[in-house]
C-alpha positions in Angstrom: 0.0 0.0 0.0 2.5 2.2 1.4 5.8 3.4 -1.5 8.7 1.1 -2.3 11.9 3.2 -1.9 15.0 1.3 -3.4 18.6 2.3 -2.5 20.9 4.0 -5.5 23.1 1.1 -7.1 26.7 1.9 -6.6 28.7 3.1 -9.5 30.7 0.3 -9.9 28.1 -1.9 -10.7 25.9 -0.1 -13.1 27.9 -1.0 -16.1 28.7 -4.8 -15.1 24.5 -4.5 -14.1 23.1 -3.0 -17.2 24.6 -6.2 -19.1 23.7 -8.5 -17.2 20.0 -7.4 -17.4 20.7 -7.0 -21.1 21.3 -10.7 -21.2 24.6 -10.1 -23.1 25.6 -13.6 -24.2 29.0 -13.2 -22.1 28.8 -14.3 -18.3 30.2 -12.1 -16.4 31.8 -12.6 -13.4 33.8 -12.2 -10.1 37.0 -13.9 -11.2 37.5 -12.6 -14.7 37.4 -8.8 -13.3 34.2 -7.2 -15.2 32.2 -7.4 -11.7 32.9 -6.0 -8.6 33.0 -8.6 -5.6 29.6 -8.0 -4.0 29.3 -7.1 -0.4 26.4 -7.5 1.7 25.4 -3.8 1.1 25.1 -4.6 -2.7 23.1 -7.8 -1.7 20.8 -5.8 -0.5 20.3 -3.3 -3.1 19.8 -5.7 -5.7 17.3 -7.6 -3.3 15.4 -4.5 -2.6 15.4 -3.5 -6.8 13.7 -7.4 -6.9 16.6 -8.1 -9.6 18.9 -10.8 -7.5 17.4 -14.0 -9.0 17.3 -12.5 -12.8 21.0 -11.1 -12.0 22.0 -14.8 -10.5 20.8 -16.4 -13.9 22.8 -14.1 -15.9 26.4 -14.3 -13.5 25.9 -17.5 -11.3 27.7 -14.7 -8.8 28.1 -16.7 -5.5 26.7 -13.8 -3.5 23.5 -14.3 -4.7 23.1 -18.4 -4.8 21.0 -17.7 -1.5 18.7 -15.8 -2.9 17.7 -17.3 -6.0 17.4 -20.8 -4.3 14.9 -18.7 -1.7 13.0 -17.5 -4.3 13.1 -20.8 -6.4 11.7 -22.8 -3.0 9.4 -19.8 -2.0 7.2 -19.6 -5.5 6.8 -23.3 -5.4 4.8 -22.6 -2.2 3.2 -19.5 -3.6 1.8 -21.1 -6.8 0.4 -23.8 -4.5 -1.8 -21.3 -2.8 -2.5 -19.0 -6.0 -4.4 -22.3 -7.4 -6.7 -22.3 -4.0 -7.7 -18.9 -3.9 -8.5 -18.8 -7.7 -10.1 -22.0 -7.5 -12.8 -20.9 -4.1 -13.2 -17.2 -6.0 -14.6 -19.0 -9.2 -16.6 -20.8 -6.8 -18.1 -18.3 -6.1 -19.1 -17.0 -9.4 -16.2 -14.1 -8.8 -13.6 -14.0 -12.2 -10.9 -12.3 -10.8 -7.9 -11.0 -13.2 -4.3 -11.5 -11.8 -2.5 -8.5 -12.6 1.4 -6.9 -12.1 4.4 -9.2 -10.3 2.3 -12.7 -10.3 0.6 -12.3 -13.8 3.9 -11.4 -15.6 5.8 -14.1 -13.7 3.6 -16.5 -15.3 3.3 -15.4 -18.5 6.7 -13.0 -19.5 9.6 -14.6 -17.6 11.4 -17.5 -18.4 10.5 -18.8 -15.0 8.0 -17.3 -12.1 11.0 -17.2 -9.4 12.7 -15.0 -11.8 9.7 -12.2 -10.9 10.4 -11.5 -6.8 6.9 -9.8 -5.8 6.0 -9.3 -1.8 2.2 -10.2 -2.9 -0.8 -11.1 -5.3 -2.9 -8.5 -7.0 -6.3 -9.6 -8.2 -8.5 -7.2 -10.2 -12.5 -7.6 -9.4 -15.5 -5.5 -10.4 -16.8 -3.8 -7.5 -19.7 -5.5 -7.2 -18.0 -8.2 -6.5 -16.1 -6.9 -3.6 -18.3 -8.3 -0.9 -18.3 -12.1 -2.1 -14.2 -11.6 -2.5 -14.0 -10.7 1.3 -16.8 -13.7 2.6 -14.5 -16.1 0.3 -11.4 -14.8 1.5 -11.9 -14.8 5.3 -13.8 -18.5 4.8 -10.3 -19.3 3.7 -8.4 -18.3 6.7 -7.3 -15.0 5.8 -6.9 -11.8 7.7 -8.0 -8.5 6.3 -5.8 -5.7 7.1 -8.1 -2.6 7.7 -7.6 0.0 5.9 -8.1 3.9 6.6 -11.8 4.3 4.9 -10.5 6.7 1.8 -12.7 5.2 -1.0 -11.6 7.8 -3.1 -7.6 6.5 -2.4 -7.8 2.9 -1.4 -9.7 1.0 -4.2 -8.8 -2.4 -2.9 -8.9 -4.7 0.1 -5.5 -6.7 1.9 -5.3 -10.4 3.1 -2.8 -12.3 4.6 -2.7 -15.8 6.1 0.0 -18.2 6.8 0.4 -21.4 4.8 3.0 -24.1 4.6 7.2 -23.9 6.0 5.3 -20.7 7.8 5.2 -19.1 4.1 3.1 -15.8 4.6 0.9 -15.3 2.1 -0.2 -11.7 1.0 -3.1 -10.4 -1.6 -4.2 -7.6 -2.9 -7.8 -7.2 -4.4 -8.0 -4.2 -6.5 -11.6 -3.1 -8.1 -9.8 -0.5 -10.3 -6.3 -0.7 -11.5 -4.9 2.9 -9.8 -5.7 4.4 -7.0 -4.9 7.4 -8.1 -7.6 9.8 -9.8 -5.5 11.7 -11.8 -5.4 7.9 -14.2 -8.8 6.9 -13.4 -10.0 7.7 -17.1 -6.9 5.4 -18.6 -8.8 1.7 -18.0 -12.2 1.2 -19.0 -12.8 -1.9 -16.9 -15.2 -4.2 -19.3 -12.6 -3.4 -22.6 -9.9 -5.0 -20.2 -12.0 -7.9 -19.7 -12.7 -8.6 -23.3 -9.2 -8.1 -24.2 -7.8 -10.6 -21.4 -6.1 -13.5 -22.1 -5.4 -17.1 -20.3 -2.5 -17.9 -18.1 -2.4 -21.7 -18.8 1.0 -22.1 -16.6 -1.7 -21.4 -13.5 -4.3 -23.3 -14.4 -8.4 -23.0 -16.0 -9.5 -20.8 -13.9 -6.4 -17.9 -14.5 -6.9 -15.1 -16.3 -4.7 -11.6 -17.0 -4.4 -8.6 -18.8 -3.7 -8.5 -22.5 -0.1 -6.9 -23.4 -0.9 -3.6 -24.3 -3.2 -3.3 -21.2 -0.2 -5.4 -19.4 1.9 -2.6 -20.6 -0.1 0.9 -19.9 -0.2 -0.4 -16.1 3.3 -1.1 -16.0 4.3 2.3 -17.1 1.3 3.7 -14.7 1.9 2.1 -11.8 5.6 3.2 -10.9 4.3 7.0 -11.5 1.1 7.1 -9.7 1.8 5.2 -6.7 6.0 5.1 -6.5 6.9 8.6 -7.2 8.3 7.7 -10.5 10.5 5.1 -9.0 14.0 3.6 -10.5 13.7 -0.2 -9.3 14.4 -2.1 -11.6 12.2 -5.0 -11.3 9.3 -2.9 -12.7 11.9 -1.9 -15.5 12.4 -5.3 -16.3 8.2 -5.9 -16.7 8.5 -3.0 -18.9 11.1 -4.5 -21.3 10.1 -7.9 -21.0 6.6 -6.5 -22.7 7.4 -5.0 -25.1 10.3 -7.3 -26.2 7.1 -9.8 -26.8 5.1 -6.7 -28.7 4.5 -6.5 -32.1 4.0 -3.3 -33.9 0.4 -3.3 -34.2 0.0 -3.8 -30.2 2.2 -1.5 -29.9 0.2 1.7 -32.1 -2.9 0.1 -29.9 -0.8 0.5 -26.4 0.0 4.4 -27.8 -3.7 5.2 -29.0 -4.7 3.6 -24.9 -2.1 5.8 -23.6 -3.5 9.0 -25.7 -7.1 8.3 -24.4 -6.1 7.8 -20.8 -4.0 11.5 -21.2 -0.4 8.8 -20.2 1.9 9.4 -23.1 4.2 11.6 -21.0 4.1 9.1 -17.8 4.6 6.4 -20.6 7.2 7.8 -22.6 9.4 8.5 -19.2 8.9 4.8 -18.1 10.1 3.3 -21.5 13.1 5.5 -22.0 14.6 4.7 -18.4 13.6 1.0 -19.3 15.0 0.5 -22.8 18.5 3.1 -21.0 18.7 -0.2 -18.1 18.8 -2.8 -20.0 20.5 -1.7 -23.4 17.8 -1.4 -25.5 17.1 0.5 -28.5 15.0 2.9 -28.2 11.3 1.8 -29.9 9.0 3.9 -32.0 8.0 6.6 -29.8 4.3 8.2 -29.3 5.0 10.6 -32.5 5.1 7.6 -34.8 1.6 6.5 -33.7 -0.3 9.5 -32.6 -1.9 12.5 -34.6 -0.5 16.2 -33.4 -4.1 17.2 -31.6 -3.5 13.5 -30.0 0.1 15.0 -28.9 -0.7 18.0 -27.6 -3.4 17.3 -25.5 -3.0 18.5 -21.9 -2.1 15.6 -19.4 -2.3 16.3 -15.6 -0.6 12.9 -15.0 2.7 14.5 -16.4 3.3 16.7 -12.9 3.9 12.9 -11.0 7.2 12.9 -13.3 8.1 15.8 -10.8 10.0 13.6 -8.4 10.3 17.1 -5.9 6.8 17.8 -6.0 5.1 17.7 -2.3 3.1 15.1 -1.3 0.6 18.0 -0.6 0.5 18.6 -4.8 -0.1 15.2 -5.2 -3.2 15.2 -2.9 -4.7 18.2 -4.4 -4.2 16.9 -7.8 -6.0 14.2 -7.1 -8.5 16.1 -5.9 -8.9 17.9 -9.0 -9.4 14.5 -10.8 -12.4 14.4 -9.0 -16.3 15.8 -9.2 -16.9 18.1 -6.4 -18.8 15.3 -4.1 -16.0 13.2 -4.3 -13.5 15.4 -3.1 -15.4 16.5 -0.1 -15.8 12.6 0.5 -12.4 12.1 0.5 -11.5 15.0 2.5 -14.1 13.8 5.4 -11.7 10.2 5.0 -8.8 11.5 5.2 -9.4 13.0 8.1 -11.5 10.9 9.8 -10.6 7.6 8.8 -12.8 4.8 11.1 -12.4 3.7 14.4 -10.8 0.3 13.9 -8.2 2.1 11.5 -7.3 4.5 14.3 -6.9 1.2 16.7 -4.8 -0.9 14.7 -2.7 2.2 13.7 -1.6 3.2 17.1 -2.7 0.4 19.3 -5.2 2.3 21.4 -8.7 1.0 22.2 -10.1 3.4 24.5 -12.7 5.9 22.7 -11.5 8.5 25.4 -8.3 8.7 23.8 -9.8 8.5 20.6 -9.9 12.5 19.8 -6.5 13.2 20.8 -5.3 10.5 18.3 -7.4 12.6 15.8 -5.6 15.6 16.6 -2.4 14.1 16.4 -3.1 12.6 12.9 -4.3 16.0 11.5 -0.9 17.2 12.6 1.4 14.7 10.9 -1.3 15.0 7.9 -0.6 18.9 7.8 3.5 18.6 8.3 3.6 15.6 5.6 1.8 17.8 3.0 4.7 20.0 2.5 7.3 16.9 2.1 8.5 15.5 -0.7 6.6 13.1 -2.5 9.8 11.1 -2.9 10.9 11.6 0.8 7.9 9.7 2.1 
């Protein structure tokens, strides 16, 4: 829910990375000097940029046998339970869409373990939000409240713990941003007729076509990770559209036109095809008419990686008829009860207006931060 912040990759190892991720046909490695030896630091970094088990494949570097033997044994169990909760949500006459880190792991990489992801995103239709949650919890899993914003939180979190004390997380989305400013870039029943079968996960598995595949991938590191460099979601976005052929691809520019994304979508391509030694691919000009071009797109201030997180609100706000945005004002503010509890651990309604207070204060000083810094 919250932003993935990933540490800078030192400078030493952006060269030596860049091919690896390329999948240059030479191995590189430790012992014949073109890498770096890898410290525990650099572990990290490429474990937190989900890259380790795609950078293993391509270097066999001891330092990161570990983790792509964790990830290997981890999906294994991860798949396992995938299968059950599609299998009781069709069950229940609910047709979910697996979308992001699972759905491309299945159906772009060379193997799923190759994708690291911290959860599974399903995508619903709203309506069928209420037999998601009775299936869900039937199942054993917790739902993590969440703090009431309708307008801002478009989804519902489960956990539950599963075999070797593997936790299993989901997310279940009934629209793919929860950001307003893309709201008008998915029309949900188009998606639907477009999607397409994951066989790898069995009958009842279903995702996003590519081009739609695509948009989100470019969307989602804008809208909800402050136009983030990690390089996992890079990889998505080059493992797309290395699999696209030219007539998606004018249909993935005329989507990105009508959802007012060809800046946001531009950015995200560049810094992909720069990562991983790509050449650049027909840009938006080569598909798109001038009035097409120029239109005006409020989702182009997100590329501002110093704008406040208080710009980023309002924004939103914008994006939204005037009902709305005194909704989600009321939310923000006031999110419910059991939000407040689990948040800071307090269950006496005494206290309760004081924790108020002190939330409207943090809300007021976090408005003027960074949108990055958060």
């Amino acid at each position: 829910m919250g932003s993935v912040r990933t540490p800078q990759i030192r400078a030493a190892l952006v060269e030596p990375l860049r091919c690896a991720l390329a999948n240059d046909a030479l191995v590189l490695s430790e012992t014949n000097g073109e890498w770096p030896r890898l410290d525990a630091s650099d572990v990290r970094t490429l474990l937190d940029h989900g890259i380790a088990p795609l950078v293993y494949r391509a270097t066999k570097l001891p330092a990161l046998r570990a983790a792509a033997i964790h990830a290997a044994a981890h999906e294994t169990l991860r798949e396992s339970d995938l299968r059950q909760v599609l299998e009781l949500l069709t069950a229940r006459g609910i047709a979910p869409l697996l979308i992001k880190g699972s759905a491309l792991a299945y159906s772009i990489y060379d193997a799923p373990e190759l994708r690291p992801r911290g959860d599974t995103d399903l995508l619903i239709r709203s309506e069928e939000a209420s037999g998601a949650r009775d299936a869900m919890r039937a199942a054993g899993f917790t739902e993590q409240v969440t703090s009431g914003d309708e307008h801002g939180v478009r989804q519902m979190f489960f956990t539950r713990q599963g075999a070797m004390g593997v936790r299993h997380s989901y997310d279940i989305h009934w629209s793919l941003t929860n950001s307003a400013i893309f709201s008008s870039a998915f029309e949900s029943e188009r998606i639907r007729e477009r999607s397409v079968a994951i066989p790898a996960l069995g009958p009842h598995a279903r995702t996003l076509a590519p081009v739609d595949a695509l948009l989100l991938a470019c969307i989602h590191r804008v809208a909800h990770h402050q136009d983030s460099d990690r390089l996992i979601w890079l990889a998505d976005i080059v493992k797309l559209l290395d699999n696209m052929s030219s007539a998606e691809l004018a249909t993935f520019w005329r989507l990105a036109a009508a959802g007012r994304t060809v800046g946001v979508c531009a950015r995200s391509i560049d810094l992909a095809c720069h990562w991983f030694l790509r050449r650049p691919v027909p840009g938006p000009a080569a598909w798109l008419t001038e009035e097409e071009l120029s239109r005006d797109e409020p989702s182009r201030q997100l590329l501002n990686r110093s704008i406040s997180y208080g710009s980023v609100i309002a924004a939103n706000l914008r994006a939204l008829p005037w009902p709305a945005r005194v909704v989600r004002l009321r939310q923000l503010a006031f999110p419910p009860a059991a939000y407040m509890t689990q948040t800071y651990g307090v269950h006496s309604p005494v206290i309760r207006p004081v924790l108020y207070l002190r939330r409207a204060v943090s809300g007021i000083r976090r408005l003027f931060r960074r949108r990055a810094d958060l």
